[in-house]
N, C-alpha and C positions, 0 to 999 in steps of 0.2 A: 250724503255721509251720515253715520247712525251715532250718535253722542252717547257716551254711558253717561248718564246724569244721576243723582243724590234724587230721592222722592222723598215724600211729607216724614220719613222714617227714617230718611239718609241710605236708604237700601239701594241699588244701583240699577239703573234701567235704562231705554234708549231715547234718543232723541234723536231729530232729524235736525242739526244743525244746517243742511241747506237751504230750508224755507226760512230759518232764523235768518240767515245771513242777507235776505229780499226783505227780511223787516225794516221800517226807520229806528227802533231802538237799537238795532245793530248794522247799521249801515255803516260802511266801507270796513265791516272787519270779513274775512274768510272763515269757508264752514270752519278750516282746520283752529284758526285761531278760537271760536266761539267755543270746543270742545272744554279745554283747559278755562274760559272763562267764569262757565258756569260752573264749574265744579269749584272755583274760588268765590261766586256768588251764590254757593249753596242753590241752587235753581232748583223747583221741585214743579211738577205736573200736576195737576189735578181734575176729575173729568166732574163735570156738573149734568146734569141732566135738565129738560125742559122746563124752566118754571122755578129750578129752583136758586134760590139767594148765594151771591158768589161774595158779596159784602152787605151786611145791613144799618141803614140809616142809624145813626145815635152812635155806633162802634168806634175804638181807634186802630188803625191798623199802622202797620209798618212794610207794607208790602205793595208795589204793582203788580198786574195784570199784565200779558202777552198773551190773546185771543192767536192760540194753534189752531183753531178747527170750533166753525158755529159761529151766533152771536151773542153779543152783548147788550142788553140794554140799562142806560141808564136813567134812573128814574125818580121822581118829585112825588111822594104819598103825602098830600095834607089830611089832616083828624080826619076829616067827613067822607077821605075814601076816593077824591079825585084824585088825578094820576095826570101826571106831563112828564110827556116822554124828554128828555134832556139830548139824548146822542143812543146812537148805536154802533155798536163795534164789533167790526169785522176780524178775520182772522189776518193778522199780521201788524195790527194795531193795538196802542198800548192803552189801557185805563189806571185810575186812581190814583196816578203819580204824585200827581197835586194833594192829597192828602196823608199820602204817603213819604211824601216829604215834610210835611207838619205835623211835628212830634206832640201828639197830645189833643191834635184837632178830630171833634167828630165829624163822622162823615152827615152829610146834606141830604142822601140821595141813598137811594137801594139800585146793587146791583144786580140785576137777573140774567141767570142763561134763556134767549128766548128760543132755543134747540139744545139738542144734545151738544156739549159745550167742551172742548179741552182748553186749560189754560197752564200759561207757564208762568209762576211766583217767584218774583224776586226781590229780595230783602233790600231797598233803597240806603240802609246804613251800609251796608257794604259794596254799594255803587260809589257814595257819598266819600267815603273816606277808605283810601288807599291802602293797602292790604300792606303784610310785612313783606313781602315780594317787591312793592311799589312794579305794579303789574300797570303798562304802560296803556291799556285799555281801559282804565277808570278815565282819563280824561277824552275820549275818544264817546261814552255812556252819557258822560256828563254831558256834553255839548249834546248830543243828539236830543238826549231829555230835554234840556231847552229847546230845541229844535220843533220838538213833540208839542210842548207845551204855550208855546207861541203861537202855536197852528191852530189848537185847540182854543186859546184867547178869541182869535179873528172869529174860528167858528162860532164860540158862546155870542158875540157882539153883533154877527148875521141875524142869527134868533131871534136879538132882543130889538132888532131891526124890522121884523119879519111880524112880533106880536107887538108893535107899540101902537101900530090902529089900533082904533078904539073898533069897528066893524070886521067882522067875518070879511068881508068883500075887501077888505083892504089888507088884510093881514095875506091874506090870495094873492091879488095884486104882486104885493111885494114879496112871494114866494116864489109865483110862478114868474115873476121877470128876473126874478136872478137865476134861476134853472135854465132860464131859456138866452141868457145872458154869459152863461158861464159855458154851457154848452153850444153856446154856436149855434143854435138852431131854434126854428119854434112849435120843431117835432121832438119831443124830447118825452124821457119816463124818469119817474122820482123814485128813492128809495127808501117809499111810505105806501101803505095801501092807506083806505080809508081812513079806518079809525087810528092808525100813527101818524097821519097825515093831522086830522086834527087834534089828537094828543099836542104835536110838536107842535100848532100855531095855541093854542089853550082856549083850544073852542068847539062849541059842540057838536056832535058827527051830527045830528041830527040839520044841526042848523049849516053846517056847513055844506052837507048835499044838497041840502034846499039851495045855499047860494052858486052851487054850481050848476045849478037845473037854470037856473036864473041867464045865468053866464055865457051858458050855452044857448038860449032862446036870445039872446040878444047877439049874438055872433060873436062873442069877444073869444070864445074856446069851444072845442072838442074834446070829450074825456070819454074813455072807456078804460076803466078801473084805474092803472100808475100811468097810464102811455096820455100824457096830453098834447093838442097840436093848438095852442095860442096862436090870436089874428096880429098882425103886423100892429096894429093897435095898440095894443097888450104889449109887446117884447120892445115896443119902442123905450 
């Protein structure tokens, strides 16, 4: 189903309200319902291209993110230029809600498209508070934004799970046994190559391939590039 939607200019244009309706920021509403929604949440599109800033670190915004098409990454720039990667968002997943519900908070992190990028903006005060219609879908947004951001909690708290080794080898360890834990299996592939692989543990590629050269001379895994197959060992 094709939405006329409001763009950055209010000018009217299409959406595909049926991939919205397979989102979790709009779960259990119908494409036909989500037509009329966004045009009460002023909804607007906007396409980013590779590489460049969809929100930047120090800003305040008033707005989420709904990743239609590409990725997102989000990101940790300290002064001297190192970079940890935080999360990556796919299309049908929501970003910066959390600070878009914090009226006057800057943001932490820069958001980048790391492809060609479509996203869909939505103004959080008009999720928040109930329109003069009293449009029975604000509480239907709300809970799911909980929903989002809860989910998002347990992920950040994995992370901090994952770098609180003090070593490379251990921040591994406990990477590669929840991958292979969570998937069932200890054939499994992650959704990192290399260098976001060590971005996301906050450690150096260099040193990190070295610890997998290691890993693998000692029998604990097999790597070739994302696809690992950990020994019973390991997944215990």
């Amino acid at each position: 189903m094709l939405f006329y939607k409001h763009n950055e200019n209010f000018e009217v244009e299409e959406m595909d309200t049926a991939f919205l309706a397979t989102t979790p920021l709009f779960r259990g509403s119908t494409p036909e319902e989500i037509g009329p929604m966004l045009v009460c949440l002023h909804g607007r599109e906007k396409h980013f291209s590779k590489g460049e800033l969809i929100f930047r670190a120090g800003t305040v915004i008033h707005e989420l993110g709904v990743v239609l098409a590409g990725v997102v990454s989000i990101e940790s720039d300290d002064l001297w230029g190192n970079k940890t990667i935080l999360d990556q968002v796919r299309a049908g997943r929501v970003f910066a809600e959390t600070y878009a519900c914090m009226p006057g908070e800057s943001l932490m992190v820069n958001v980048v498209a790391m492809e060609p990028t479509d996203i869909l903006l939505l103004d959080v005060g008009n999720i928040l508070q109930p329109c003069a219609k009293a449009c029975a879908y604000h509480t239907l947004l709300i809970r799911n934004l909980l929903a989002i951001s809860a989910q998002k909690n347990l992920n950040l708290s994995r992370r901090s799970f994952h770098t609180a080794p003090k070593t490379s080898r251990g921040r591994l360890l406990s990477f590669l046994s929840y991958q292979a834990l969570t998937q069932g299996r200890r054939d499994f592939r992650i959704p990192f190559d290399r260098q976001q692989l060590a971005d996301y543990l906050n450690v150096d590629r260099s040193a990190l391939s070295a610890e997998l050269g290691k890993m693998q001379r000692e029998g604990l895994l097999t790597v070739e590039k994302n696809h690992f197959v950990v020994s019973a060992q390991l997944a215990e």
